[in-house]
PDB file with SEQRES, HELIX, SHEET and CRYST1 records, atoms N, CA, C and O in Angstrom:
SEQRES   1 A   76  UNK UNK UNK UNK UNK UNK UNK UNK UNK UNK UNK UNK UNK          
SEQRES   2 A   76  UNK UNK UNK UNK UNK UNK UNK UNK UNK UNK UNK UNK UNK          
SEQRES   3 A   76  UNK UNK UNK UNK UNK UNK UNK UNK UNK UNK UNK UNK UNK          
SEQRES   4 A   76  UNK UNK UNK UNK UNK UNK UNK UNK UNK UNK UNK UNK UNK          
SEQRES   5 A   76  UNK UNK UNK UNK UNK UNK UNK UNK UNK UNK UNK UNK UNK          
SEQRES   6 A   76  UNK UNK UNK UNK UNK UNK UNK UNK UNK UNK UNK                  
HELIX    1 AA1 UNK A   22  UNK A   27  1                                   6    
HELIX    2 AA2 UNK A   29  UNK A   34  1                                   6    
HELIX    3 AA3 UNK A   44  UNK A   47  1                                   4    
HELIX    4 AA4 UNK A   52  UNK A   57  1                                   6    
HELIX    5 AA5 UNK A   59  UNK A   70  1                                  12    
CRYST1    1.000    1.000    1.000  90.00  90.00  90.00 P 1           1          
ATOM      1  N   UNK A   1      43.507   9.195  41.071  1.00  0.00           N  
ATOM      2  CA  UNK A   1      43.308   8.061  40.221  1.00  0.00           C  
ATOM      3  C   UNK A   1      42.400   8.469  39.054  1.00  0.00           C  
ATOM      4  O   UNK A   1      41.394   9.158  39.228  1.00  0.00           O  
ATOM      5  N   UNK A   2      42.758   8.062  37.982  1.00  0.00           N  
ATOM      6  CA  UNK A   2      41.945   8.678  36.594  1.00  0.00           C  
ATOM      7  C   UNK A   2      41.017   7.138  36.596  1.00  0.00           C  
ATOM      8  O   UNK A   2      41.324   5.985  36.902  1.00  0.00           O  
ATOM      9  N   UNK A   3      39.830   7.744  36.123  1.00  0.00           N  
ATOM     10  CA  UNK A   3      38.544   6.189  35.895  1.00  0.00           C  
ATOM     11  C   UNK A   3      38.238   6.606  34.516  1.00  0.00           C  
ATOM     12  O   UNK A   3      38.333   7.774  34.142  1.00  0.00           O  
ATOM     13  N   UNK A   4      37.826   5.511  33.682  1.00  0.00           N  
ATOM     14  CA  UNK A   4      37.628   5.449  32.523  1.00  0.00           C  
ATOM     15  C   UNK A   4      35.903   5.121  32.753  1.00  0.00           C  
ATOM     16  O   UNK A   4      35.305   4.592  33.690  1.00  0.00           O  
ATOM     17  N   UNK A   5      35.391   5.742  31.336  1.00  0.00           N  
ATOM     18  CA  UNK A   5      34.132   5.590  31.710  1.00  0.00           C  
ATOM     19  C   UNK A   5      33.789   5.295  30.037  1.00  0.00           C  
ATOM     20  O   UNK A   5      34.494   5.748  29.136  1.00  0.00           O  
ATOM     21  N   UNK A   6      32.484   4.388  29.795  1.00  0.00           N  
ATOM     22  CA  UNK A   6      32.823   4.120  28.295  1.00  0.00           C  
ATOM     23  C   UNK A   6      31.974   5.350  27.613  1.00  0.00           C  
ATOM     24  O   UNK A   6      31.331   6.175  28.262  1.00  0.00           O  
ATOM     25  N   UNK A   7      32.077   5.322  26.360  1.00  0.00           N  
ATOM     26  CA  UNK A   7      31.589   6.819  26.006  1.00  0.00           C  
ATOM     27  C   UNK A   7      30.374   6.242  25.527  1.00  0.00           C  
ATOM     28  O   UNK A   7      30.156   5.165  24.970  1.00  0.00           O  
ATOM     29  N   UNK A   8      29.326   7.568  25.995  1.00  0.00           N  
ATOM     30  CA  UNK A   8      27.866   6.634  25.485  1.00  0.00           C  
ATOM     31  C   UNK A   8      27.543   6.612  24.080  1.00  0.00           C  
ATOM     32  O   UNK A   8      27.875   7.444  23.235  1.00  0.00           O  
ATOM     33  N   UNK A   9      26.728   5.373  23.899  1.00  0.00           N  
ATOM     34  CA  UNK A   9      26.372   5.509  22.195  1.00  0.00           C  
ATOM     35  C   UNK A   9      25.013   6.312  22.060  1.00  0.00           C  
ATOM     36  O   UNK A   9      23.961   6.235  22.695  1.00  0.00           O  
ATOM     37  N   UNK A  10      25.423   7.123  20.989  1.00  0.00           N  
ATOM     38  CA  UNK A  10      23.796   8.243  20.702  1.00  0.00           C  
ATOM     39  C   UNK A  10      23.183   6.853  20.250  1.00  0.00           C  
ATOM     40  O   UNK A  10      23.645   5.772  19.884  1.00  0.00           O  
ATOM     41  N   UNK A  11      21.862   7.420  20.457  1.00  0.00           N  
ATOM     42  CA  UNK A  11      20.342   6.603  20.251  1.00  0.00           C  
ATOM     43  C   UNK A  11      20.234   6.945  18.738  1.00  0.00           C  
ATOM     44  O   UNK A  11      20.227   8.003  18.108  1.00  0.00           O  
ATOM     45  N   UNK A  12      20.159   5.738  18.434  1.00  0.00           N  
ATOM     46  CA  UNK A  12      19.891   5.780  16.883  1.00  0.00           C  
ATOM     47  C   UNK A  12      18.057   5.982  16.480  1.00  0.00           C  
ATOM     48  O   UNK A  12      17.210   5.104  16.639  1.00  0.00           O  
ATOM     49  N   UNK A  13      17.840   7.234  15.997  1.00  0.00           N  
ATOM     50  CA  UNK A  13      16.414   7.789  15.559  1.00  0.00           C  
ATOM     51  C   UNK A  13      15.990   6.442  14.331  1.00  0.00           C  
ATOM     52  O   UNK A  13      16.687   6.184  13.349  1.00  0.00           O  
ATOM     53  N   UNK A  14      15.078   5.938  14.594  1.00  0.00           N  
ATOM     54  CA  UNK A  14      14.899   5.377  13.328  1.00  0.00           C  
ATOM     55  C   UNK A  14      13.370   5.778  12.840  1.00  0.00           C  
ATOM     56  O   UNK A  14      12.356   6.049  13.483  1.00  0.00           O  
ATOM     57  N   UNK A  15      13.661   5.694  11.345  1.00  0.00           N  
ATOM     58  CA  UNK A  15      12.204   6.930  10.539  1.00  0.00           C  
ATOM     59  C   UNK A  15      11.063   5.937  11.106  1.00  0.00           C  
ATOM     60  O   UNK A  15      11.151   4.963  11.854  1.00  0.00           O  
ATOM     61  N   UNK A  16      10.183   6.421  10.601  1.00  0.00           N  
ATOM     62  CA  UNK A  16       8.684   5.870  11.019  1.00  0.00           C  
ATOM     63  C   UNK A  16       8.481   5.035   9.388  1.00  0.00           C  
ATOM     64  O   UNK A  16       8.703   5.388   8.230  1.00  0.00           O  
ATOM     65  N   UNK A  17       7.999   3.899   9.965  1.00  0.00           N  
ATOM     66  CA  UNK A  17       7.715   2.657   8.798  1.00  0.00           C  
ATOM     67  C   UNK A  17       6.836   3.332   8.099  1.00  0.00           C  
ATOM     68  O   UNK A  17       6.355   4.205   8.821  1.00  0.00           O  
ATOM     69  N   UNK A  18       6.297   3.355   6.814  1.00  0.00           N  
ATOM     70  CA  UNK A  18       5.308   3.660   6.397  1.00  0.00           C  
ATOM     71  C   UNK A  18       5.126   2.153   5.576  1.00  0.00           C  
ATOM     72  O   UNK A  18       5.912   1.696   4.746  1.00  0.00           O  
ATOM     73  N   UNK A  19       3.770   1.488   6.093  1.00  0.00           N  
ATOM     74  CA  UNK A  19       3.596   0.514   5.534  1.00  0.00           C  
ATOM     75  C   UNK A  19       1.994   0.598   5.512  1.00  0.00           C  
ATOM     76  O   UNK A  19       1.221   1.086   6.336  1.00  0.00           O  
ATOM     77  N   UNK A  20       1.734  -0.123   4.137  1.00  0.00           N  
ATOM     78  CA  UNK A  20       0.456  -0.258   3.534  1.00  0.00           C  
ATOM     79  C   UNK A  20      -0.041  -1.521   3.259  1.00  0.00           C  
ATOM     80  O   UNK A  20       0.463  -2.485   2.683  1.00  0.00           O  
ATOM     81  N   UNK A  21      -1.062  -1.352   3.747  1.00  0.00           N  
ATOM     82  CA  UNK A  21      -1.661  -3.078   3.803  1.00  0.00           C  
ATOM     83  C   UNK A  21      -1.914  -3.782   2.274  1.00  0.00           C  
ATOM     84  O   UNK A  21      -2.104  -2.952   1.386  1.00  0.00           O  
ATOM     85  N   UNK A  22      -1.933  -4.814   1.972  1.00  0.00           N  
ATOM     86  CA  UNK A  22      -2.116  -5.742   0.907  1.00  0.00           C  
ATOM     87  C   UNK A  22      -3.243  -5.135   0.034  1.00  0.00           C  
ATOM     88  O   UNK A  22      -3.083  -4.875  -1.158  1.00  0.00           O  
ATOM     89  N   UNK A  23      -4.442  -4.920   0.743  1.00  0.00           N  
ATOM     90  CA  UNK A  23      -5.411  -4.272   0.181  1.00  0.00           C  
ATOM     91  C   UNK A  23      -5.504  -3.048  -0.369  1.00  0.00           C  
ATOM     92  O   UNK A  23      -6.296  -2.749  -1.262  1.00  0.00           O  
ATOM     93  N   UNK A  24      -4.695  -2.304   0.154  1.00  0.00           N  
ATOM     94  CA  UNK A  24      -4.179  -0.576  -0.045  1.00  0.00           C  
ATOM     95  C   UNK A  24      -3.338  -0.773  -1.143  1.00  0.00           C  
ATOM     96  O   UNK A  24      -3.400   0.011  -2.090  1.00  0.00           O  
ATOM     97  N   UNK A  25      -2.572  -1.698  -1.145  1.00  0.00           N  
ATOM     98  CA  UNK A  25      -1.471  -1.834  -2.878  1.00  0.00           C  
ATOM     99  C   UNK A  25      -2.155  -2.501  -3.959  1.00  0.00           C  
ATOM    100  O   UNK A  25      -1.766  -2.379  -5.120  1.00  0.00           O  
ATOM    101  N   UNK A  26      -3.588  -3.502  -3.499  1.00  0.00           N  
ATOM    102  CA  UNK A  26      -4.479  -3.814  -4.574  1.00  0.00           C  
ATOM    103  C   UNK A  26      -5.237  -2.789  -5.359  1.00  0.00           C  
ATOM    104  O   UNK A  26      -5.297  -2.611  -6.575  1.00  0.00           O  
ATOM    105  N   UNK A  27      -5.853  -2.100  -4.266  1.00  0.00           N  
ATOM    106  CA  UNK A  27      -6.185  -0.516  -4.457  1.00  0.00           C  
ATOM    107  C   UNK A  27      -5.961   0.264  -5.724  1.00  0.00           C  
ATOM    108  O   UNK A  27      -6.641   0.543  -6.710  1.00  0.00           O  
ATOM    109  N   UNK A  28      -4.680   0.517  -5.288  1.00  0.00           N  
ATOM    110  CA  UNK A  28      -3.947   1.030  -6.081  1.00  0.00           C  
ATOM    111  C   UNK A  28      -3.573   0.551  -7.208  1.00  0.00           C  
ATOM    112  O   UNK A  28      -3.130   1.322  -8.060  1.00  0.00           O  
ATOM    113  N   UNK A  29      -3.685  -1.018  -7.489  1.00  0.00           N  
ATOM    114  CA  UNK A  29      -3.278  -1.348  -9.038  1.00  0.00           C  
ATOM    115  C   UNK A  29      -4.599  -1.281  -9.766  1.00  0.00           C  
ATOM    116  O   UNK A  29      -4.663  -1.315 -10.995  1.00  0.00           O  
ATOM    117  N   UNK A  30      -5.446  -1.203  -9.130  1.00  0.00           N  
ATOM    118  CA  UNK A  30      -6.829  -1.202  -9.279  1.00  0.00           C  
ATOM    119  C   UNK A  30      -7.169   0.437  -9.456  1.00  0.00           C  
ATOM    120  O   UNK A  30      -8.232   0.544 -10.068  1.00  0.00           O  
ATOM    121  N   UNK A  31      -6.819   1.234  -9.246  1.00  0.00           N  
ATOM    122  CA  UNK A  31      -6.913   2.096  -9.788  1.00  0.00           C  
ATOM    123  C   UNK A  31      -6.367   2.867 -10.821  1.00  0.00           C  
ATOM    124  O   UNK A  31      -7.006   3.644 -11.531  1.00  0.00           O  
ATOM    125  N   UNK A  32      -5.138   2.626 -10.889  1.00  0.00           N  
ATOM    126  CA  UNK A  32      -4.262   2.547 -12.402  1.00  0.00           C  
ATOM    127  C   UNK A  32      -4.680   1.890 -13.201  1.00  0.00           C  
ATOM    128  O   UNK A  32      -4.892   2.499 -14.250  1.00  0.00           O  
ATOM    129  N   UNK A  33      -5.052   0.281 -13.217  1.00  0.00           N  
ATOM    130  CA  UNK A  33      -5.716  -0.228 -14.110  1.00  0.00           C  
ATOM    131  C   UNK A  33      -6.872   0.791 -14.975  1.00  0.00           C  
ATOM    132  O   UNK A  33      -6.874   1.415 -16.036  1.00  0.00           O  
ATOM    133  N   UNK A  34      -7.922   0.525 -13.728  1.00  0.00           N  
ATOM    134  CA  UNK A  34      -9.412   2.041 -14.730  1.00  0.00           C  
ATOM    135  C   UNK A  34      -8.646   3.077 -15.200  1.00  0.00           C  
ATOM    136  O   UNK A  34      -8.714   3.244 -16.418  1.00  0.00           O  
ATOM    137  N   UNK A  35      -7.840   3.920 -14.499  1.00  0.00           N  
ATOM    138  CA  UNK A  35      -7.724   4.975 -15.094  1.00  0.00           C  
ATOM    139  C   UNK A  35      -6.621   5.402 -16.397  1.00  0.00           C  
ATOM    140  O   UNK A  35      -6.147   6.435 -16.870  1.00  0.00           O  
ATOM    141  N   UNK A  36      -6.530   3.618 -16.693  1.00  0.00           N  
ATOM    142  CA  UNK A  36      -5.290   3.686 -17.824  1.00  0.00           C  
ATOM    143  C   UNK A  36      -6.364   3.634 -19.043  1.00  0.00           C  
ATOM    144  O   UNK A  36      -6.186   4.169 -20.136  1.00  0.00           O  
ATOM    145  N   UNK A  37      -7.694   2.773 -18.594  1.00  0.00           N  
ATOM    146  CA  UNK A  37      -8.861   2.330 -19.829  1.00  0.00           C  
ATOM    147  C   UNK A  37      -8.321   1.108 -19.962  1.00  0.00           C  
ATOM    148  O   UNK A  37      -8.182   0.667 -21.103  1.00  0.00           O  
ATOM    149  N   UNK A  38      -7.965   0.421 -18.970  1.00  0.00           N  
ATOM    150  CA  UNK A  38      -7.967  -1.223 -18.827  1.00  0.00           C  
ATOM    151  C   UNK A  38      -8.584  -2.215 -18.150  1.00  0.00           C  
ATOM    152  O   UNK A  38      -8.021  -2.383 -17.068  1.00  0.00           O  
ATOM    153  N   UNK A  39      -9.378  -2.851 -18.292  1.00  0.00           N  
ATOM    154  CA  UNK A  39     -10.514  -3.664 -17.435  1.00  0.00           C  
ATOM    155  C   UNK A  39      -9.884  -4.160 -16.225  1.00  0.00           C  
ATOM    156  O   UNK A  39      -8.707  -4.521 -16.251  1.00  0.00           O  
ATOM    157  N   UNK A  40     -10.753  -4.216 -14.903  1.00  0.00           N  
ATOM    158  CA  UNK A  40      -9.980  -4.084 -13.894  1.00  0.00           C  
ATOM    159  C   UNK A  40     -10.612  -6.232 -13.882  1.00  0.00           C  
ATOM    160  O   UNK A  40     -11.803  -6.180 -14.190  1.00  0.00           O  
ATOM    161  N   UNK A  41     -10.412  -7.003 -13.768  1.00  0.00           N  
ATOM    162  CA  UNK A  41     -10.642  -7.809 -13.436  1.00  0.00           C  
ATOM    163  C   UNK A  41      -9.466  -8.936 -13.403  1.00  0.00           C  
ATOM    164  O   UNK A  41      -8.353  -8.758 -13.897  1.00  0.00           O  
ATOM    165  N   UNK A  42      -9.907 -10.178 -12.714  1.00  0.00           N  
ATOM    166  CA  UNK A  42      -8.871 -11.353 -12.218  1.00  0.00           C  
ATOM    167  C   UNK A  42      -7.959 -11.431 -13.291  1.00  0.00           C  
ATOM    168  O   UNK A  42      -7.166 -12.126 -12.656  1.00  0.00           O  
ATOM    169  N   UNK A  43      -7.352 -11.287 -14.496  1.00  0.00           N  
ATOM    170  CA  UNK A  43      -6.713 -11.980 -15.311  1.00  0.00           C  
ATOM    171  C   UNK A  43      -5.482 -10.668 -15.556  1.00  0.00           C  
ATOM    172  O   UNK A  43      -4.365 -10.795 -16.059  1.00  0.00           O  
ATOM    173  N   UNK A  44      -6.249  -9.189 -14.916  1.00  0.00           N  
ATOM    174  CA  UNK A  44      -5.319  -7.858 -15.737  1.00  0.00           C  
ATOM    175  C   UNK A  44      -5.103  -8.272 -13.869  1.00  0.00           C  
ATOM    176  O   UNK A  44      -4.047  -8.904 -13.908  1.00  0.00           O  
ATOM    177  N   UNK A  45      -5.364  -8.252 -12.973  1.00  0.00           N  
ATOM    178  CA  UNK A  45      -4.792  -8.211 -11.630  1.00  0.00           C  
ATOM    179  C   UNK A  45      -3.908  -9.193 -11.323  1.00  0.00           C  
ATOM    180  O   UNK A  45      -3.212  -9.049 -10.318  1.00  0.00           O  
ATOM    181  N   UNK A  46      -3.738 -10.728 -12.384  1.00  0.00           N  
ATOM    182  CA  UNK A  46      -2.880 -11.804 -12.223  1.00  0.00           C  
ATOM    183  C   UNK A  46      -1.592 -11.187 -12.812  1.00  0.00           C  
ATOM    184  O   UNK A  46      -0.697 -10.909 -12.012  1.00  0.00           O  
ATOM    185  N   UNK A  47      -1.385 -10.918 -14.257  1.00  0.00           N  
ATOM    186  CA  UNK A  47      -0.817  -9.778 -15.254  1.00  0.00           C  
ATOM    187  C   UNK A  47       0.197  -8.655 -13.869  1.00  0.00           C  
ATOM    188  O   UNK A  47       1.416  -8.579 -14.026  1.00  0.00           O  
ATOM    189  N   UNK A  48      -0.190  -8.209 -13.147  1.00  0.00           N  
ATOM    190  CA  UNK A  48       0.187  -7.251 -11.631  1.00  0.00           C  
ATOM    191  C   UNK A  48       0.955  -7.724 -10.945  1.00  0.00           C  
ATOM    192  O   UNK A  48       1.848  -7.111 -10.361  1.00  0.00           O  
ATOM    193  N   UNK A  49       0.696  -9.147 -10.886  1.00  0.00           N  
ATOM    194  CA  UNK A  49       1.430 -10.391 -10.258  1.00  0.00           C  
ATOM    195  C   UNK A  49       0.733 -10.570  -8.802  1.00  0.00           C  
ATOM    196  O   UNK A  49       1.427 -10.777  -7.806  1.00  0.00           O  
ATOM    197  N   UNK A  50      -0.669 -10.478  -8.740  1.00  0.00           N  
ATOM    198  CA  UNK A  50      -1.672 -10.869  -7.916  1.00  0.00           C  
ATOM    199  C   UNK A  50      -1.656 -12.575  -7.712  1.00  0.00           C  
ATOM    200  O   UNK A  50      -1.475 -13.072  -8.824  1.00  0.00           O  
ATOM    201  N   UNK A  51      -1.737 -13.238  -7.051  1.00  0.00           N  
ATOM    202  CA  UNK A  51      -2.322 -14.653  -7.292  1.00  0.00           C  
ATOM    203  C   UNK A  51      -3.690 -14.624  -6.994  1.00  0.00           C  
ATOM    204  O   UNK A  51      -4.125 -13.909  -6.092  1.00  0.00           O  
ATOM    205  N   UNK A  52      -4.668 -15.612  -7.937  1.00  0.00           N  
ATOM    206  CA  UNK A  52      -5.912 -16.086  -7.210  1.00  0.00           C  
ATOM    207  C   UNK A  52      -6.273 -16.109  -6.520  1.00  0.00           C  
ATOM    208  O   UNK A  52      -7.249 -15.388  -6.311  1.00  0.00           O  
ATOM    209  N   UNK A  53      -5.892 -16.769  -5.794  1.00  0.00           N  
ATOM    210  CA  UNK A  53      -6.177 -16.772  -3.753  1.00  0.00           C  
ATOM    211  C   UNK A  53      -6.322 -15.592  -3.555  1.00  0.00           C  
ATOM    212  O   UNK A  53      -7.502 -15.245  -3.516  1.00  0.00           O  
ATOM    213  N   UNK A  54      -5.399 -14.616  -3.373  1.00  0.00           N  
ATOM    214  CA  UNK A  54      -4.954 -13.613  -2.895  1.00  0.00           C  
ATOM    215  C   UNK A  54      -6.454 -12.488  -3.488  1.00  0.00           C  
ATOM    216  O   UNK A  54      -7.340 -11.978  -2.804  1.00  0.00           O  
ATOM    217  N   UNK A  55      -6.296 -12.447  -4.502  1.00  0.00           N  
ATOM    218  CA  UNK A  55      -7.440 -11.924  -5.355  1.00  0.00           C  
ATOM    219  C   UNK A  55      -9.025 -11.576  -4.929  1.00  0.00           C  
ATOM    220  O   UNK A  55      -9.825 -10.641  -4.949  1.00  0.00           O  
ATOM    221  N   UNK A  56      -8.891 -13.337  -4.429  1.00  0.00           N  
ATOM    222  CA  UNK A  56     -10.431 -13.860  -4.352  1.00  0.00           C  
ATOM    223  C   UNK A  56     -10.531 -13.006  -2.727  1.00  0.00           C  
ATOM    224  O   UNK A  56     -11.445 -12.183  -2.668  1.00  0.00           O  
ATOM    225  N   UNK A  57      -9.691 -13.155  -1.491  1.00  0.00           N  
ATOM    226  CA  UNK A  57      -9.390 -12.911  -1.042  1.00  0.00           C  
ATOM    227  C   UNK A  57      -9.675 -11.202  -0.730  1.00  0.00           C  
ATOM    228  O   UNK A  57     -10.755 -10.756  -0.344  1.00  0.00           O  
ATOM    229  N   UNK A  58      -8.558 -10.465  -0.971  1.00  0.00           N  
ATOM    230  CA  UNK A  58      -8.667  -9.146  -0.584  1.00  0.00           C  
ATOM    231  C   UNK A  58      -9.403  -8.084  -1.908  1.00  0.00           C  
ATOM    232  O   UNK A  58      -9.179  -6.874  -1.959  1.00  0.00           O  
ATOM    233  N   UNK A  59     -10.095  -8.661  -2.687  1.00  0.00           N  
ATOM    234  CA  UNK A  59     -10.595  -7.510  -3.817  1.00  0.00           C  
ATOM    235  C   UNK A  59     -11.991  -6.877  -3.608  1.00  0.00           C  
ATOM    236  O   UNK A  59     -12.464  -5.867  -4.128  1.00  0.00           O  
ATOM    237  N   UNK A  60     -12.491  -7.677  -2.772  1.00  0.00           N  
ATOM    238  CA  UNK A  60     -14.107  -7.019  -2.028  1.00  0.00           C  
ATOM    239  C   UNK A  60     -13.440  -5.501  -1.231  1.00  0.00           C  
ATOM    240  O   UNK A  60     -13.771  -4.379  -1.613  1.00  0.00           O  
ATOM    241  N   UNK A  61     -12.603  -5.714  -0.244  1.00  0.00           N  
ATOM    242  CA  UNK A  61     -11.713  -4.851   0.674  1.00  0.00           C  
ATOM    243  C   UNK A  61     -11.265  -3.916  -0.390  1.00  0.00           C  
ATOM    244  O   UNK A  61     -11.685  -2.762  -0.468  1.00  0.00           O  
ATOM    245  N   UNK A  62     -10.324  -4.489  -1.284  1.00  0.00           N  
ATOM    246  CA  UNK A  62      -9.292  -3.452  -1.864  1.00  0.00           C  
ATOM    247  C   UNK A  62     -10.068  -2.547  -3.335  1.00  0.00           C  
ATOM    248  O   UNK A  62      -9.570  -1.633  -3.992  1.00  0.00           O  
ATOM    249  N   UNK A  63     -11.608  -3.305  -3.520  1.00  0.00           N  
ATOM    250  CA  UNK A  63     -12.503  -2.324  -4.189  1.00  0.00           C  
ATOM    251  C   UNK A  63     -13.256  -1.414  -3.553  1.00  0.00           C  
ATOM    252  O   UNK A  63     -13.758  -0.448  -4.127  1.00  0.00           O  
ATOM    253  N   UNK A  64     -13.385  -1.678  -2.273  1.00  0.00           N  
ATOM    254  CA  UNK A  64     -14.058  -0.234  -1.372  1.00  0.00           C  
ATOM    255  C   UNK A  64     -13.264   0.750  -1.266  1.00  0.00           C  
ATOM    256  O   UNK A  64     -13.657   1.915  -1.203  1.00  0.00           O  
ATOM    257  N   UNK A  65     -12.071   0.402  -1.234  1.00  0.00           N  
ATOM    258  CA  UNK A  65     -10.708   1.177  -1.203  1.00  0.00           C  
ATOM    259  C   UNK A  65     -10.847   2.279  -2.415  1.00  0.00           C  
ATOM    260  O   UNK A  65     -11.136   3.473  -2.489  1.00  0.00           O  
ATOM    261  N   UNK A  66     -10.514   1.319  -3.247  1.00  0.00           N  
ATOM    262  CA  UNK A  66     -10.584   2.231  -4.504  1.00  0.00           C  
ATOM    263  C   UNK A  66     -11.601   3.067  -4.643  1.00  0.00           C  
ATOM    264  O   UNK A  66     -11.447   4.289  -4.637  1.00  0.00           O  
ATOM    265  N   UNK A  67     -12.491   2.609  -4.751  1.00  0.00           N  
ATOM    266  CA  UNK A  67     -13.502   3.560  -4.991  1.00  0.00           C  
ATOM    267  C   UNK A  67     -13.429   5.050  -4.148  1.00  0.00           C  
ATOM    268  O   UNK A  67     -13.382   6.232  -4.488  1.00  0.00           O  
ATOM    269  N   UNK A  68     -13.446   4.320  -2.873  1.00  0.00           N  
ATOM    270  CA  UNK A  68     -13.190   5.812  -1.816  1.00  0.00           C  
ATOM    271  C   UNK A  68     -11.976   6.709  -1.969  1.00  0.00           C  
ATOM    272  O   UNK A  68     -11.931   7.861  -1.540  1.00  0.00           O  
ATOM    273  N   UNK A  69     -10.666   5.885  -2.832  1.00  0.00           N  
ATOM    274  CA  UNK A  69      -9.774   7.029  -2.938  1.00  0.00           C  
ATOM    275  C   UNK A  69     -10.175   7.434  -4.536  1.00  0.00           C  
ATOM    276  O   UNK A  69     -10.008   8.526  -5.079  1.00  0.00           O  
ATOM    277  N   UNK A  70     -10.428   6.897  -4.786  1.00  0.00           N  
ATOM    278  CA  UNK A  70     -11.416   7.873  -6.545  1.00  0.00           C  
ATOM    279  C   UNK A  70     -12.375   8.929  -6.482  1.00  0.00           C  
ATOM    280  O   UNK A  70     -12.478   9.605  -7.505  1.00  0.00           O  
ATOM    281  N   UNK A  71     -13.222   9.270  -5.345  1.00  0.00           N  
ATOM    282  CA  UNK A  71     -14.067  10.355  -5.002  1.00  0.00           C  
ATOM    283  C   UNK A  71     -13.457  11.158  -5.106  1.00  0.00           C  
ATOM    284  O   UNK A  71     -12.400  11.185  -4.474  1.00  0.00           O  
ATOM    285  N   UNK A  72     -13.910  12.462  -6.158  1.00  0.00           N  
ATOM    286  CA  UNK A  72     -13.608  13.421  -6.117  1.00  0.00           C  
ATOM    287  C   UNK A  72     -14.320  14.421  -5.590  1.00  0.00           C  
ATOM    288  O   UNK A  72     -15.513  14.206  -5.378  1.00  0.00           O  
ATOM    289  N   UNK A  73     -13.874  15.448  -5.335  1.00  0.00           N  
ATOM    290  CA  UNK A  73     -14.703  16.714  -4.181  1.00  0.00           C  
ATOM    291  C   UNK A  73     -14.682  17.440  -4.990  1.00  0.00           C  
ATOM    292  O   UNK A  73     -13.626  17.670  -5.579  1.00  0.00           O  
ATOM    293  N   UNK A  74     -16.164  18.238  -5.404  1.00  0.00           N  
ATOM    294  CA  UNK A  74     -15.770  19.222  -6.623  1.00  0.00           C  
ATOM    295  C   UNK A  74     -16.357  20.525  -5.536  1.00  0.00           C  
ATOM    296  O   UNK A  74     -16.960  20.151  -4.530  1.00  0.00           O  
ATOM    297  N   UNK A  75     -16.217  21.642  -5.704  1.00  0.00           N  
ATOM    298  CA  UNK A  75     -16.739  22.463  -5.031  1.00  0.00           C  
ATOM    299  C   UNK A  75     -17.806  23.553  -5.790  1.00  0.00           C  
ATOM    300  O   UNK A  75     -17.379  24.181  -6.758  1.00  0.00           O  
ATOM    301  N   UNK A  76     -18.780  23.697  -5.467  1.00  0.00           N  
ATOM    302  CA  UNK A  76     -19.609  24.463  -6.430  1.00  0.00           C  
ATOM    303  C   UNK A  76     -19.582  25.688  -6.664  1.00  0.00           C  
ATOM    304  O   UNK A  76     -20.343  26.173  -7.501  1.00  0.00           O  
TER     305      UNK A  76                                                      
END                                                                             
């Protein structure tokens, strides 16, 4: 007697998320901003398409950020 058996499905690998928090993409507009020679404050971060809330919110966080990825290491 022949048995049928169903054929298995390969396991689909899926990539690793790379996701960045709200504060990490404020960060970052926040650091393009300075380093374009554009004032980093509420009105050039609304301009980004920040809202207020949001602003008032994560920019204490997303300025420690910045700053710490702006350190540069010089070596003597």
């Amino acid at each position: 007697m022949i048995r049928f058996e169903p054929i298995p499905q390969p396991k689909l690998c899926m990539p690793p998320r790379i996701v960045r928090s709200l504060e990490e993409r404020m960060a970052d507009d926040m650091r393009e901003l300075h380093f374009s020679d554009r004032p980093v404050n509420e009105e050039t971060l609304i301009e980004r398409g920040w809202t207020k809330p949001t602003i008032k919110r994560l920019a204490p966080t997303a300025t420690e950020i910045a700053r710490r990825k702006s350190i540069r290491q010089v070596s003597a």
